[in-house]
N, C-alpha and C positions, 0 to 999 in steps of 0.2 A: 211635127217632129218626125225622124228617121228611126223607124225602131227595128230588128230583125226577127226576121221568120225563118227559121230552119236553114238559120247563116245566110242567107240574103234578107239586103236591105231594103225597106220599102216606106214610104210615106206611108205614115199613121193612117190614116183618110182611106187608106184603100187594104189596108191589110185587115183578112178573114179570115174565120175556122169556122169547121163545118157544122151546121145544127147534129150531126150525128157525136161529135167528138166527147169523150164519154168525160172529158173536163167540165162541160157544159151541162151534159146531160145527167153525171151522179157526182158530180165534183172532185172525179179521181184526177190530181194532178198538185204539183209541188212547187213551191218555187221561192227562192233567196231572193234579198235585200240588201244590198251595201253602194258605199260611195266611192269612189276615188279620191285621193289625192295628188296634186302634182301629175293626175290624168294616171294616177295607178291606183289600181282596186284595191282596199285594204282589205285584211285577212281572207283573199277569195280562196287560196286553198283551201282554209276550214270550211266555207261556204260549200264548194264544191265536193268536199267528202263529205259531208253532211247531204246536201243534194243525190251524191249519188247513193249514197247508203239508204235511204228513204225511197228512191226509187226501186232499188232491188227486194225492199220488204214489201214494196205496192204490186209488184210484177211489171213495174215499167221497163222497158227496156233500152236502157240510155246511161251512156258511158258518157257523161263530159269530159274535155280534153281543157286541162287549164292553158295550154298554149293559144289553142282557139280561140278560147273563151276571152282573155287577154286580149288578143287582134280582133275580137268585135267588140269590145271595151274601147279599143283605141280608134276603132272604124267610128264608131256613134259618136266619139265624142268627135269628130273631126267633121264628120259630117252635120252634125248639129251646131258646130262652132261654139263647143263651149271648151270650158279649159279642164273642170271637174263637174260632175251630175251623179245623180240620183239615180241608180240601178235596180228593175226589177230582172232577175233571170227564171220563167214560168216553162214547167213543164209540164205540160199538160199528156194525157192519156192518151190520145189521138182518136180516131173516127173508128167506130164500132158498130156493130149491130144493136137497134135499142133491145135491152134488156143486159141483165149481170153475165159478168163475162167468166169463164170456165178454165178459160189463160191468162198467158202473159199479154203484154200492151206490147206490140211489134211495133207501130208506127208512131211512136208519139210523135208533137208538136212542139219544137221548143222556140220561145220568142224572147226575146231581151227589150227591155221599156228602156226609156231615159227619159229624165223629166230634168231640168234646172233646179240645184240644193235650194231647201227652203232658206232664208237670210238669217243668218246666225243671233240671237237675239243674246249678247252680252252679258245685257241686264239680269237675264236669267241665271245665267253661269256665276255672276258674284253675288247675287241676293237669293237664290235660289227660287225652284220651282213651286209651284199648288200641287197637292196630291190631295185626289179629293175619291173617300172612299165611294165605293158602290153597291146597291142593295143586288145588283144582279148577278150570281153565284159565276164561277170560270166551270164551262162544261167540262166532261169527264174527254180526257185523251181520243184519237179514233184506236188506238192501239195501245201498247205498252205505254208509249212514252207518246207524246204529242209530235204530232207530224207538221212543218211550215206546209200545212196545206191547203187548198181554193175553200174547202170549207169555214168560212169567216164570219159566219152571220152572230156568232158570240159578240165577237169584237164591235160589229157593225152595232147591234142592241145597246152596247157596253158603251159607245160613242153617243148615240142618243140620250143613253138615259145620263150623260154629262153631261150632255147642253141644255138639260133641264135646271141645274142647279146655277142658279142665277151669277151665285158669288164664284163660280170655279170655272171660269174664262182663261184661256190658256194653259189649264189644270190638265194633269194626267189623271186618267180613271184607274184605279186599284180594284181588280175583284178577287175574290177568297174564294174558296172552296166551300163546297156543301157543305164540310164539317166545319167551317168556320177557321179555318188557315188560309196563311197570307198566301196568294197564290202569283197573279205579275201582271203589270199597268196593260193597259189597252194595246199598247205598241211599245212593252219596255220590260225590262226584267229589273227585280227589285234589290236592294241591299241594303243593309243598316248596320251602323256601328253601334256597338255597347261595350263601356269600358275597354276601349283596345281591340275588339275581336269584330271581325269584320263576319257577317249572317247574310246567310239567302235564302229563300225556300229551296228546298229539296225537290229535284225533280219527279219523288214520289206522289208531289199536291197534283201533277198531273201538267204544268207548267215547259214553255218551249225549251226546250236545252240550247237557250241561246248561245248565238255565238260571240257576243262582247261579252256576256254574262261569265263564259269558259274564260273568255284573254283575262277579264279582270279578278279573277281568281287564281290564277296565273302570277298575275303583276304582285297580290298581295304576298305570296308566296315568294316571290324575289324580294319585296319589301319588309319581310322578314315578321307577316301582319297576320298574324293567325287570322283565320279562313275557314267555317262550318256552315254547313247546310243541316234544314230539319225543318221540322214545323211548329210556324209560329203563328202569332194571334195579333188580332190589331193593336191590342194595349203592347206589345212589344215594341212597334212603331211608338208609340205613344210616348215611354220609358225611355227610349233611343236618343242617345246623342246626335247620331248622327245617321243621315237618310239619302239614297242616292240613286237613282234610275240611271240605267245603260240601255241602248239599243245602237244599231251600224251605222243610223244615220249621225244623231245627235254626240254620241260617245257618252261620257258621264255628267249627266244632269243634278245639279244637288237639288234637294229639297229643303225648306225651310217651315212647311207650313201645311199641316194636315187637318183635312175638314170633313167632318160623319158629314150621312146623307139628311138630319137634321139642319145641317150647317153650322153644326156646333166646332170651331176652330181650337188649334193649340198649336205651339212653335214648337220645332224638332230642335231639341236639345237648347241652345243660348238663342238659335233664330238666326245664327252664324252658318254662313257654308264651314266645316266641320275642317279641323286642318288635315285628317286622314283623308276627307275628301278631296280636298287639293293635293294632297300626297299623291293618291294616284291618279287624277287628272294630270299631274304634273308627269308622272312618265308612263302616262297612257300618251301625252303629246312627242314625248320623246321618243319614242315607238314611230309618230308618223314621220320624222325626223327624214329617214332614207328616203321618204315617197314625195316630201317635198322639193327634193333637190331636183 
């Protein structure tokens, strides 16, 4: 594949950064996730203020340019010959002296991935997904609020200890918080319907302030679908009508089907994707409407 380094394009095979680059070295660096449609990025401005705002709280120094950002969207995809793909945009810290640095990041590193969308799996979206809990806690923030940052070894742990669980194969892993609050999947941000009102954890559990998680809060608020954040506990899910993962790639995932780390199972709400679910799946797609044309 054709990916970029610091706006030039270069075959995968040959593209490096330095053993000194302090991305590498203390894991200081950032970096979004989204797709295109119809060969255009969805919500990459959030992406992008997001990105940059995370940079200026690390001391990176890096203004992205959504214009830019756009024409190497459209470079990769042409040069890869695909029509839409899978976007990582990474900014790394750049090359430093070993040891903690005293400044700002002057030189960072920025590279853009593209990789081919995983194949849409259908079957998932009308029968709904496995959500299978986890015994392994979500780590505390690096700051305030959590940063999309190189630091991932959570997650990475968090994916393991789901390939343990025999019966949750193609399942998303849930972890909670120390105190035992819902906190958000492996790769997903969470949401559950109860009686009409649509629940998320609270960015207070320590959880990414995603950014499908912000649009589809958004959506319920034009959908006229009360909307609250706070902290909740597994039997909430349990109790729950209705269950549903978002992240940029996938968009809203239902669930149907929740399993402790005993493997003890229960069906979310009927066992039904939820019709609030389809409510906003249905103009979460009308949203991609313009990107399609």
């Amino acid at each position: 594949m054709m990916i970029s380094i610091n706006g030039s394009l270069i075959n995968e095979q040959q593209a490096v950064v330095s053993v000194y680059d302090h991305g590498f070295l203390y894991g200081v660096g950032l970096f979004e996730t989204f797709r295109t449609y119809g060969g255009k990025a969805f919500l990459l401005s959030e992406h992008v203020d997001r990105l940059t705002e995370s940079c200026r709280e690390l001391g990176i120094v890096y203004e992205p340019n959504l214009e830019r950002i756009e024409r190497l969207v459209a470079e990769l995809l042409q040069a890869n010959q695909l029509e839409d793909a899978y976007f990582r945009l990474s900014v790394s810290a750049g090359e430093e002296a070993l040891g903690l640095p005293t400044g700002d990041y002057k030189q960072p590193t920025e590279i853009m991935y593209i990789k081919p969308l995983p194949v849409r799996d259908e079957k998932t979206y009308e029968q709904g997904k496995v959500l299978q809990l986890l015994k392994l806690p979500r780590n505390t923030p690096e700051g305030l609020y959590r940063f999309k940052s190189f630091h991932y070894m959570n997650n990475i742990l968090a994916k393991r200890e789901l390939q343990q669980y025999s019966w949750a194969v193609g399942a998303e892993g849930l972890m909670m918080t120390e105190e035992g609050y819902l906190a958000e999947g492996i790769v997903s941000n969470i949401f559950f319907i109860k009686a009409g009102t649509c629940y998320t954890p609270s960015l207070d559990t320590g959880i990414l302030p995603g950014i499908t998680r912000a649009h589809v809060l958004k959506l319920a608020q034009q959908q006229l679908i009360a909307a609250q954040d706070g902290l909740y506990r597994w039997e909430d899910l349990v109790e729950a009508d209705e269950v549903f993962l978002v992240n940029s790639i996938q968009d809203i995932v239902p669930v149907t089907t929740l399993y402790t780390p005993s493997g003890q199972a229960c069906s979310v709400g009927t066992g039904q994707v939820g019709p609030i679910t389809r409510q906003l799946s249905q103009l979460y797609n009308e949203h991609l409407e313009p990107n399609r044309k």
